[in-house]
PDB file of N, CA, C and O in Angstrom:
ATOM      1  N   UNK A   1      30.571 129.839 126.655  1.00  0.00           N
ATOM      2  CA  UNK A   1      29.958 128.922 127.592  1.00  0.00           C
ATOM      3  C   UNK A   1      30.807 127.663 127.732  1.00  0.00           C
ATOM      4  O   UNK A   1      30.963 127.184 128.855  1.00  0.00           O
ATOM      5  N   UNK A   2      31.419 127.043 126.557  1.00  0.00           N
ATOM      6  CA  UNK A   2      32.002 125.980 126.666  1.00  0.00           C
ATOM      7  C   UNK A   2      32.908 126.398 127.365  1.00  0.00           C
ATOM      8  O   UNK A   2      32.753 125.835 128.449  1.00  0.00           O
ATOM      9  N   UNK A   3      33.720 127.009 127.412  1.00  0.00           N
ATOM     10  CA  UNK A   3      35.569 127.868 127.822  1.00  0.00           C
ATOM     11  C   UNK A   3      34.909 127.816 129.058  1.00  0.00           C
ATOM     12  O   UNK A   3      35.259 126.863 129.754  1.00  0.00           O
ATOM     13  N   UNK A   4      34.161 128.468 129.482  1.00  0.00           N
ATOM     14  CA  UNK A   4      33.233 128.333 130.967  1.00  0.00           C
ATOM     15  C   UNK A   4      33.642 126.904 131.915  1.00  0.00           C
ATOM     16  O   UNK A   4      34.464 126.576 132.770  1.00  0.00           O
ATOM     17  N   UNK A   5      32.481 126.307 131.145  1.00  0.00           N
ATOM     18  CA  UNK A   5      32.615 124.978 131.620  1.00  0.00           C
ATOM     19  C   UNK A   5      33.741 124.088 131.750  1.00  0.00           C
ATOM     20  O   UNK A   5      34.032 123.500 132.791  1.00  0.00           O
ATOM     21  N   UNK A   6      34.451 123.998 130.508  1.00  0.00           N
ATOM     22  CA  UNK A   6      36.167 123.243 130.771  1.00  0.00           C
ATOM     23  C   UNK A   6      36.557 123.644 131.905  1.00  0.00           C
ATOM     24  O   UNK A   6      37.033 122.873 132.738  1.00  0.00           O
ATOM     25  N   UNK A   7      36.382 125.137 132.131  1.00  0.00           N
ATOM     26  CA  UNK A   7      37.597 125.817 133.401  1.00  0.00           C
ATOM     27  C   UNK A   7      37.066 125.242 134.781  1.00  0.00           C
ATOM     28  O   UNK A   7      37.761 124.828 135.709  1.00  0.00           O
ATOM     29  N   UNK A   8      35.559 125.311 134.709  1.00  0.00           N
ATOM     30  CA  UNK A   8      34.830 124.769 136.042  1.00  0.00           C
ATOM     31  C   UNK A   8      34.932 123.241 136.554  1.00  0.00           C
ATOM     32  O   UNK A   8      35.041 122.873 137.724  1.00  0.00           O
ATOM     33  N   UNK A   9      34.866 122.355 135.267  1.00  0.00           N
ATOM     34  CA  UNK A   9      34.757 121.679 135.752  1.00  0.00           C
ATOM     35  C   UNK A   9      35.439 120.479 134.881  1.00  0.00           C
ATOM     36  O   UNK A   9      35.041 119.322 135.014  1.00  0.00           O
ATOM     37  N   UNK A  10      36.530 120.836 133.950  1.00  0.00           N
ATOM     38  CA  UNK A  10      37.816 120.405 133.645  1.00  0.00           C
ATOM     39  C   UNK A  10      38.946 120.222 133.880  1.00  0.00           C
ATOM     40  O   UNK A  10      39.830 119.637 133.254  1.00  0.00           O
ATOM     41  N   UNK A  11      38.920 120.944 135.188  1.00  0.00           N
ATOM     42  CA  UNK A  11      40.069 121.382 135.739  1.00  0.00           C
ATOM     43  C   UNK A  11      40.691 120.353 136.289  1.00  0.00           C
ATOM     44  O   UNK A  11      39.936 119.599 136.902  1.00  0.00           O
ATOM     45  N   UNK A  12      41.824 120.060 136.279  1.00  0.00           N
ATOM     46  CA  UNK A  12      42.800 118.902 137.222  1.00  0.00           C
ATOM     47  C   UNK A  12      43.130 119.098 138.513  1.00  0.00           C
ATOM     48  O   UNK A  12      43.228 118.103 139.231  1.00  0.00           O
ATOM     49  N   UNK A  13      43.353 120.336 139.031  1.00  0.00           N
ATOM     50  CA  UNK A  13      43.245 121.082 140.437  1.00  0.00           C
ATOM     51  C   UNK A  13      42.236 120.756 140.814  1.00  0.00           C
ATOM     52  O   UNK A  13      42.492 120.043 141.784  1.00  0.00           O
ATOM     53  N   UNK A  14      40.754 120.823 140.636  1.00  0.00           N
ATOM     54  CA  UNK A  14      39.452 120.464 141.107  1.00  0.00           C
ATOM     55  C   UNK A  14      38.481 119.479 140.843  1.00  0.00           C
ATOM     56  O   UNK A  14      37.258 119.612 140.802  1.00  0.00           O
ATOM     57  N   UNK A  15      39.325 118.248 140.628  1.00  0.00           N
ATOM     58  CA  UNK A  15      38.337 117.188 140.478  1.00  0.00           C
ATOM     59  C   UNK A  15      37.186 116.800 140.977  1.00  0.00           C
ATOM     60  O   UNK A  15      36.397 116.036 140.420  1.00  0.00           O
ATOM     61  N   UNK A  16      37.001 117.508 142.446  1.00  0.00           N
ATOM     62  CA  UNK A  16      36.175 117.513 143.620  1.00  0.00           C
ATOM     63  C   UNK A  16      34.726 117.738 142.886  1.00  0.00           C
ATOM     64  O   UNK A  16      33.693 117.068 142.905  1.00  0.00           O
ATOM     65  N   UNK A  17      35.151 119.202 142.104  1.00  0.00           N
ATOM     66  CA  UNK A  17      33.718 119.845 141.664  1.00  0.00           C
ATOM     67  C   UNK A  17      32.922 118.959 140.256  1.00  0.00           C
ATOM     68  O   UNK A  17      31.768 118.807 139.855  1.00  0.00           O
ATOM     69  N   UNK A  18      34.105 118.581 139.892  1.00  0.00           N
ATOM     70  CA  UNK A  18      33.532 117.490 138.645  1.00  0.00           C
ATOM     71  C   UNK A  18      32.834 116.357 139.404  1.00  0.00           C
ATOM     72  O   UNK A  18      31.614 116.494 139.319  1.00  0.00           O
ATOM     73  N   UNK A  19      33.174 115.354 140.072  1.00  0.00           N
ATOM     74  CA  UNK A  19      32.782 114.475 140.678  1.00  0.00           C
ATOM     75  C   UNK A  19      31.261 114.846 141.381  1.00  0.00           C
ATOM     76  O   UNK A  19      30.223 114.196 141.505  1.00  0.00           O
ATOM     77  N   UNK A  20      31.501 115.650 141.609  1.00  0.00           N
ATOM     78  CA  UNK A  20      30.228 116.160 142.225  1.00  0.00           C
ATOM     79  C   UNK A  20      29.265 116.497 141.458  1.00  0.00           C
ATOM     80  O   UNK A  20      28.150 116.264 141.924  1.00  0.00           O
ATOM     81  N   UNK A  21      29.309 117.044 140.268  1.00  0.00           N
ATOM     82  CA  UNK A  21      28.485 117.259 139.218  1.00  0.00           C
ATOM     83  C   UNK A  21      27.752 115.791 139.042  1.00  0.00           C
ATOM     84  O   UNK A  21      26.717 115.264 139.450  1.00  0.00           O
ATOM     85  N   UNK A  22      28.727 115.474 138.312  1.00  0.00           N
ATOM     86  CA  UNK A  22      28.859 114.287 137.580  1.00  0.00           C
ATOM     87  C   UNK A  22      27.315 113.087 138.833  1.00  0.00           C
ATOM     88  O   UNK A  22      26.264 112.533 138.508  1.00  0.00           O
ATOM     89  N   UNK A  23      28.103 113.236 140.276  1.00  0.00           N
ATOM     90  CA  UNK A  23      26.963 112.592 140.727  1.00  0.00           C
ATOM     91  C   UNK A  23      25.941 113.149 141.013  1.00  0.00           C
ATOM     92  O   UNK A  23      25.078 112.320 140.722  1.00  0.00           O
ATOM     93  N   UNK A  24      25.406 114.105 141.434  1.00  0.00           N
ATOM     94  CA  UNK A  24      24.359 114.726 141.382  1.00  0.00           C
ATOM     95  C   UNK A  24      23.494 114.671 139.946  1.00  0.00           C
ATOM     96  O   UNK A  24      22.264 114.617 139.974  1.00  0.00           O
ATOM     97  N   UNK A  25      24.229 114.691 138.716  1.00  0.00           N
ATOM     98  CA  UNK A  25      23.294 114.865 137.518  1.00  0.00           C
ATOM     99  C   UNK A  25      23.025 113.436 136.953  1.00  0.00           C
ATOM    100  O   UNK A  25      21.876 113.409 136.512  1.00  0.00           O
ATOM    101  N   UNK A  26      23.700 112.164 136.795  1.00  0.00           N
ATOM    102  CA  UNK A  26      24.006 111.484 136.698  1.00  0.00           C
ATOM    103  C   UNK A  26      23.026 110.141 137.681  1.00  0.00           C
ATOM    104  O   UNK A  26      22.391 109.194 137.216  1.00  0.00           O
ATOM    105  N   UNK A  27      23.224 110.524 139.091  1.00  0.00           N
ATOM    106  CA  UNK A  27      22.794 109.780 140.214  1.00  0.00           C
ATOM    107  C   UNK A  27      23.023 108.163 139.880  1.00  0.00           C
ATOM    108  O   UNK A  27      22.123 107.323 139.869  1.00  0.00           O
ATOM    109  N   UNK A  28      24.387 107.929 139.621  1.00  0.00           N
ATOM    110  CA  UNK A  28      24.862 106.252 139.291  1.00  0.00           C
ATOM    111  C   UNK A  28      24.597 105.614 140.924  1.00  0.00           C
ATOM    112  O   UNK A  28      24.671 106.274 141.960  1.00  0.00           O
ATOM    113  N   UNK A  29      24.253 104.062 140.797  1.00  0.00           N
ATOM    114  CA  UNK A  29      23.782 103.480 141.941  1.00  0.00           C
ATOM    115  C   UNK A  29      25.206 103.324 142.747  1.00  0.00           C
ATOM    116  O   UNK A  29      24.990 102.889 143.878  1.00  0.00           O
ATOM    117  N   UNK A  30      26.345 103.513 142.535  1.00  0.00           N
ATOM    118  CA  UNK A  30      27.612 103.658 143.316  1.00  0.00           C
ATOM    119  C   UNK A  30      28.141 104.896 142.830  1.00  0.00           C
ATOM    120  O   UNK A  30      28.604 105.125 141.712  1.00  0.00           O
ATOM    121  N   UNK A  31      27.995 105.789 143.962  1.00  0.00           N
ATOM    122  CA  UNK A  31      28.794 107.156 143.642  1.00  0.00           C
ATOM    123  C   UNK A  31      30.534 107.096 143.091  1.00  0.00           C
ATOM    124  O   UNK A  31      31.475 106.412 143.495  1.00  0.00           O
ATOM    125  N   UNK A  32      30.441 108.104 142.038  1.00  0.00           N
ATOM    126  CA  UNK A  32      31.592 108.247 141.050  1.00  0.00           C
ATOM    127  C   UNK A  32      32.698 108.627 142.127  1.00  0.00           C
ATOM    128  O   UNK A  32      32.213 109.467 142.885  1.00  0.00           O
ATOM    129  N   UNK A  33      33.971 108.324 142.462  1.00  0.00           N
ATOM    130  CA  UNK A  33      34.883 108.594 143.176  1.00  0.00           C
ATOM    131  C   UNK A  33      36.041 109.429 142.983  1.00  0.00           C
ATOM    132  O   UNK A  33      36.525 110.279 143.730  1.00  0.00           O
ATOM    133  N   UNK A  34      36.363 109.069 141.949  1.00  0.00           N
ATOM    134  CA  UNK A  34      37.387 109.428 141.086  1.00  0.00           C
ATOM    135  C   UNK A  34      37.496 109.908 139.373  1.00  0.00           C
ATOM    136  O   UNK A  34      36.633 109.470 138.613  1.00  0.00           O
ATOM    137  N   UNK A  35      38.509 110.751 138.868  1.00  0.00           N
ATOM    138  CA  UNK A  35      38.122 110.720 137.464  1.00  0.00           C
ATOM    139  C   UNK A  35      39.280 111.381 136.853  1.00  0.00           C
ATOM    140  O   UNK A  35      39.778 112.437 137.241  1.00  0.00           O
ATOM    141  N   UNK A  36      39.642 110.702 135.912  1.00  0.00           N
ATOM    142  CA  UNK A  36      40.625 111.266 134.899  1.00  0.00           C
ATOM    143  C   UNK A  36      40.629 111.988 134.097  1.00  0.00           C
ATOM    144  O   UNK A  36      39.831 111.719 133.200  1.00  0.00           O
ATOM    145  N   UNK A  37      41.476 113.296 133.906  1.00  0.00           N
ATOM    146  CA  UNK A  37      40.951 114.154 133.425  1.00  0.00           C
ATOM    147  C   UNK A  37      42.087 114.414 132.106  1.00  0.00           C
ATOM    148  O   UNK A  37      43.200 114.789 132.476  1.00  0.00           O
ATOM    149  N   UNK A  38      41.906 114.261 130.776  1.00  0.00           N
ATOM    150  CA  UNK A  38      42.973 114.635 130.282  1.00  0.00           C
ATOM    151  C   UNK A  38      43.001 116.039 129.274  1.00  0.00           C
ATOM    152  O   UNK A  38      44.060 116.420 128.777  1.00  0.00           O
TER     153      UNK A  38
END
């Protein structure tokens, strides 16, 4: 499950899908834009 998740939404190619998580689950009063992934 973890190996799962890194690939989905660890990825450096797809920051898009992280960001998107991230605001949807999260719901911060200024949507997350960006994110570093190391």
């Amino acid at each position: 499950m973890d190996f799962i998740f890194k690939n989905i939404f660890g990825s450096e190619k797809h920051p898009d899908i992280l960001i998107s998580f991230l605001n949807a689950t999260l719901k911060p009063k200024y949507p997350i834009v960006k994110v570093n992934i190391k």
